[in-house]
C-alpha positions as CSV (number, residue, x, y, z in Angstrom):
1,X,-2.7,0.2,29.4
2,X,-1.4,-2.9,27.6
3,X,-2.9,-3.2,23.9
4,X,-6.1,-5.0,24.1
5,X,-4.6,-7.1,20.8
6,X,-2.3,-9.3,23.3
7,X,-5.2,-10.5,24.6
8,X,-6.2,-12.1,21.1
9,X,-2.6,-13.4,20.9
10,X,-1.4,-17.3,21.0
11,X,1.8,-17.5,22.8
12,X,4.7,-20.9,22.8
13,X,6.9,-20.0,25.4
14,X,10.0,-23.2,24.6
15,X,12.1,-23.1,28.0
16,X,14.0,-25.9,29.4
17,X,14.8,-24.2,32.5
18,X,11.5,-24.9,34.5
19,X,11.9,-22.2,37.0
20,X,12.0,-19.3,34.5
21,X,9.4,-20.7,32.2
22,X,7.3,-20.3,35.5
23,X,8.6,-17.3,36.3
24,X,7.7,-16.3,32.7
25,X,4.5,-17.5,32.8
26,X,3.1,-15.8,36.3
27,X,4.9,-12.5,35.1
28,X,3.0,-11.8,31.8
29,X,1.4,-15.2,30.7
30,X,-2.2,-13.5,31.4
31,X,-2.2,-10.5,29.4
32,X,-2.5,-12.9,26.6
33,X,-4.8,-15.4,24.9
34,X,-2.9,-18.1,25.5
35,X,0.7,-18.8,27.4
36,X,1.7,-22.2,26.6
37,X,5.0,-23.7,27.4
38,X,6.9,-26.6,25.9
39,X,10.1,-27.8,28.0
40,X,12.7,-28.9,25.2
41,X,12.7,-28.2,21.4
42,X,11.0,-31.4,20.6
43,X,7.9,-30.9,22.9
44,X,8.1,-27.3,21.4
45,X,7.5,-28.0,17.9
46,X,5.1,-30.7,18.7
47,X,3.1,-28.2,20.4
48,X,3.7,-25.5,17.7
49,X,2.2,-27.6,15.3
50,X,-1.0,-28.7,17.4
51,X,-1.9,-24.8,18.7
52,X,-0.8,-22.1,15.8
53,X,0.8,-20.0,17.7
54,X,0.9,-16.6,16.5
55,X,4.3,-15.9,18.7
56,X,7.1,-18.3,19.5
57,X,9.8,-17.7,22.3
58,X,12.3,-20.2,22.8
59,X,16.0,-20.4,24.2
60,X,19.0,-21.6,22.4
61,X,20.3,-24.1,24.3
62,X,17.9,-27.2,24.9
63,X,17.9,-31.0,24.9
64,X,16.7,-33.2,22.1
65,X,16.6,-30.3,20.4
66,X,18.0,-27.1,20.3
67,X,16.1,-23.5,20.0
68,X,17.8,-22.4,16.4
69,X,16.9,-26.1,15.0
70,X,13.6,-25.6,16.5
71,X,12.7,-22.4,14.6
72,X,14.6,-23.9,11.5
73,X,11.6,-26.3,11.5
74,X,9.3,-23.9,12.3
75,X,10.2,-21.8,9.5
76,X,9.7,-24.2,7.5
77,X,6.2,-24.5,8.3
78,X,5.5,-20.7,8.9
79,X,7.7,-18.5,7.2
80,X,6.3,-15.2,9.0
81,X,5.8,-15.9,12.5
82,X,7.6,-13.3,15.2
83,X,10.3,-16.2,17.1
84,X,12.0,-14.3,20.0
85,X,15.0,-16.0,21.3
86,X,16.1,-16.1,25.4
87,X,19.9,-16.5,25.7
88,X,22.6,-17.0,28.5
89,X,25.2,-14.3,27.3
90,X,27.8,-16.6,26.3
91,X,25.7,-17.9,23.8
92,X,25.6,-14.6,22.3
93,X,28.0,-16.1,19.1
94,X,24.9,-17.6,18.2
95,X,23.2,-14.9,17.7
96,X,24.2,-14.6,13.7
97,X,23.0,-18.2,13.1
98,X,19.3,-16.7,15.1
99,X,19.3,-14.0,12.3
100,X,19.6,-16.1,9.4
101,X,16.1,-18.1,10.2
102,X,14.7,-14.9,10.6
103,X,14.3,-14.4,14.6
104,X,13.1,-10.9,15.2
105,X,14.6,-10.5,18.5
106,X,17.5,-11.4,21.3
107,X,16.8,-11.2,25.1
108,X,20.4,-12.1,27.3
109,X,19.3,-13.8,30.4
110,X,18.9,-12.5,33.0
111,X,16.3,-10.1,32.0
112,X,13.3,-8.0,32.8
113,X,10.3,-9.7,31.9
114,X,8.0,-6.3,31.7
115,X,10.7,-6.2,28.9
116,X,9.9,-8.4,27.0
117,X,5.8,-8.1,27.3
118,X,6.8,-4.2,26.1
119,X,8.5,-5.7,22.9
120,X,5.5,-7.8,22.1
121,X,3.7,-4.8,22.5
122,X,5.4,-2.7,20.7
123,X,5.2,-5.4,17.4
124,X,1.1,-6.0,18.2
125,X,-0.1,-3.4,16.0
126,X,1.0,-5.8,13.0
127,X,-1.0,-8.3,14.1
128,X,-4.3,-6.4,14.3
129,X,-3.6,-4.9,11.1
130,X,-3.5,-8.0,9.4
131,X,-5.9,-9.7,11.5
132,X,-8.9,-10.4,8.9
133,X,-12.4,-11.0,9.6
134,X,-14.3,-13.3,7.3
135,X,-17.6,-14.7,6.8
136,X,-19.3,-17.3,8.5
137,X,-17.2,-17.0,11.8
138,X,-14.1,-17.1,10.2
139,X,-10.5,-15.0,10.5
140,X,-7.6,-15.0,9.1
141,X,-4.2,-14.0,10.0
142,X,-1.9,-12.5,7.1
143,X,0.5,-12.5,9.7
144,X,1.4,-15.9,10.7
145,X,-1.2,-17.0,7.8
146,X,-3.7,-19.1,10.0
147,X,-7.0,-19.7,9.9
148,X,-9.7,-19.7,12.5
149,X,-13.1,-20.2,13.2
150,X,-14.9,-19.0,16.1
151,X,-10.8,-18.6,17.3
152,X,-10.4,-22.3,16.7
153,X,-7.8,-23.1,14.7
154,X,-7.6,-24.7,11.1
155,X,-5.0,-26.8,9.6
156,X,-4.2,-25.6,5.8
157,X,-1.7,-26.6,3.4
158,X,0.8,-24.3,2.1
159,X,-1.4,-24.1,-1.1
160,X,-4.7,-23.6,0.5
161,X,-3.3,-20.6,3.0
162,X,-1.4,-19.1,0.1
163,X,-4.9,-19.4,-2.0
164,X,-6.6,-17.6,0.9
165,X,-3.5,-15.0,1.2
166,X,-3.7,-14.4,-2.9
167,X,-7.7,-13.9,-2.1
168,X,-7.4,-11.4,0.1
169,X,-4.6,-9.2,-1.2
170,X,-6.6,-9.3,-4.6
171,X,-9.5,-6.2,-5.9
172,X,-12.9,-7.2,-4.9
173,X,-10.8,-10.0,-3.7
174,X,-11.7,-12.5,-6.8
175,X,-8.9,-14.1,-8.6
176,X,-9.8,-16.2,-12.1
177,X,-9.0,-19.7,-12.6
178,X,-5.8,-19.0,-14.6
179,X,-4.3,-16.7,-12.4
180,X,-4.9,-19.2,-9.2
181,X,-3.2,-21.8,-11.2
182,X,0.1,-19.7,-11.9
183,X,0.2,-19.0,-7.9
184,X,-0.1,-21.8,-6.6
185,X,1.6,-24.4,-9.4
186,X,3.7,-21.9,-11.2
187,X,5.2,-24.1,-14.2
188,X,3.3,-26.7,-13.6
189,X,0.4,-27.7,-16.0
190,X,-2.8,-27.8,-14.3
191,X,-6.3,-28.8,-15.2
192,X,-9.6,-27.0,-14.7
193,X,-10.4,-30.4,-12.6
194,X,-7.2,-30.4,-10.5
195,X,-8.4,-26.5,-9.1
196,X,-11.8,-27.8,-8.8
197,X,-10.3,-30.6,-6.8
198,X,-8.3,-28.1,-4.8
199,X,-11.4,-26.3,-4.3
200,X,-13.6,-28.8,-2.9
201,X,-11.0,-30.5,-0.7
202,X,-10.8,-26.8,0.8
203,X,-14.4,-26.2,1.5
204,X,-14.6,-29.5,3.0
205,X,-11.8,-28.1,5.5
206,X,-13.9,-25.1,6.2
207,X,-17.5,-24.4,4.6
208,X,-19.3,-24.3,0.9
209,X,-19.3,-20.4,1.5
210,X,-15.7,-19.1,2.4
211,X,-14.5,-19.3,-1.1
212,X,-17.8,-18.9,-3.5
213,X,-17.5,-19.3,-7.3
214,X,-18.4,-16.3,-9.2
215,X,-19.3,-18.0,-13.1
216,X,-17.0,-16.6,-15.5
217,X,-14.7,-14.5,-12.8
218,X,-13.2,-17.1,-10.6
219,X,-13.1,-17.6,-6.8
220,X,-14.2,-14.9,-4.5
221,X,-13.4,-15.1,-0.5
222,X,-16.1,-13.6,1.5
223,X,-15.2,-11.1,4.0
């Protein structure tokens, strides 16, 4: 039996090649979440940045845009998400280039597609383990570092996900003021007012009690 986690899972198929996106999509698109698909690397990003996906496939070879620059953009957005790359075999050459921006995996067409569902499988355990539950109807993925409410998805800044992610991998998961301020600014000088700022401008993303101050202690997340 497939993991019940796939079913929890986001996926961006990026697939110029209508036919097999398709084919893709009737194969294995239902034993997730979500199966979207995006028909050249432009669309793909778009889309990547509207839905958070928590997996991204893509093939190399694509107009406007190609799969590698894709995920180079991406990555720069999302530095942990799982990219899985779909490739004719004489592309293979590429396949260096895919390793440096960090794909986690090479599929030469043609290809089984239970194949490829058994990977994702096979990597799915990472994303429950780091799937955490917070309060007021909240979640957050260490993973691909998103955050979610009632599985809706919420648009952070790289300071304000990194500020949840230093939350939750501190004890009690409290972090004082001057410790926040060396994450997230490192040599920078920053005011008691500036985090305060940083603070508020969060909660009014997402709600007065997911980051509570504790007087003299810090910032607490709830989970």
């Amino acid at each position: 039996m497939r993991n019940k986690i796939l079913k929890k899972l986001k996926v961006l198929l990026v697939e110029d090649e209508r036919n097999l996106a398709s084919l893709l999509k009737n194969a294995i698109g239902d034993n997730f979440y979500s199966f979207s698909v995006a028909n050249d690397g432009e669309e793909g990003l778009k889309k990547f940045l509207q839905i958070s996906p928590d997996i991204v496939i893509t093939d190399i070879m694509m107009p406007k845009m190609t799969g590698l620059e894709m995920a180079e953009a991406i990555r720069g957005v999302n530095s942990k998400i799982p990219i899985i790359i779909l490739s004719a075999y004489s592309e293979a050459d590429k396949f260096l280039n895919a390793i440096d921006i960090g794909v986690v995996k090479y599929f030469i067409k043609p290809f089984d597609p239970d194949d490829l569902l058994d990977y994702i499988n096979s990597i799915d355990e990472k994303f429950e383990s780091k799937l955490i539950l917070l309060q007021d109807n909240f979640s957050f993925n260490l993973n691909t570092n998103s955050l979610y409410r009632n599985d809706r998805y919420i648009a952070l800044s790289k300071k304000e996900s990194k500020f949840i992610e230093l939350l939750l991998h501190s004890d009690e998961y409290l972090v004082d003021d001057e410790k926040i301020k060396s994450c997230l600014w490192e040599d920078e000088e920053v005011s008691d007012e500036r985090l305060r700022t940083f603070i508020r401008r969060l909660r009014i993303k997402t709600s007065k009690e997911l980051v509570p101050n504790v007087k003299g202690l810090g910032y607490k997340i709830s989970c």
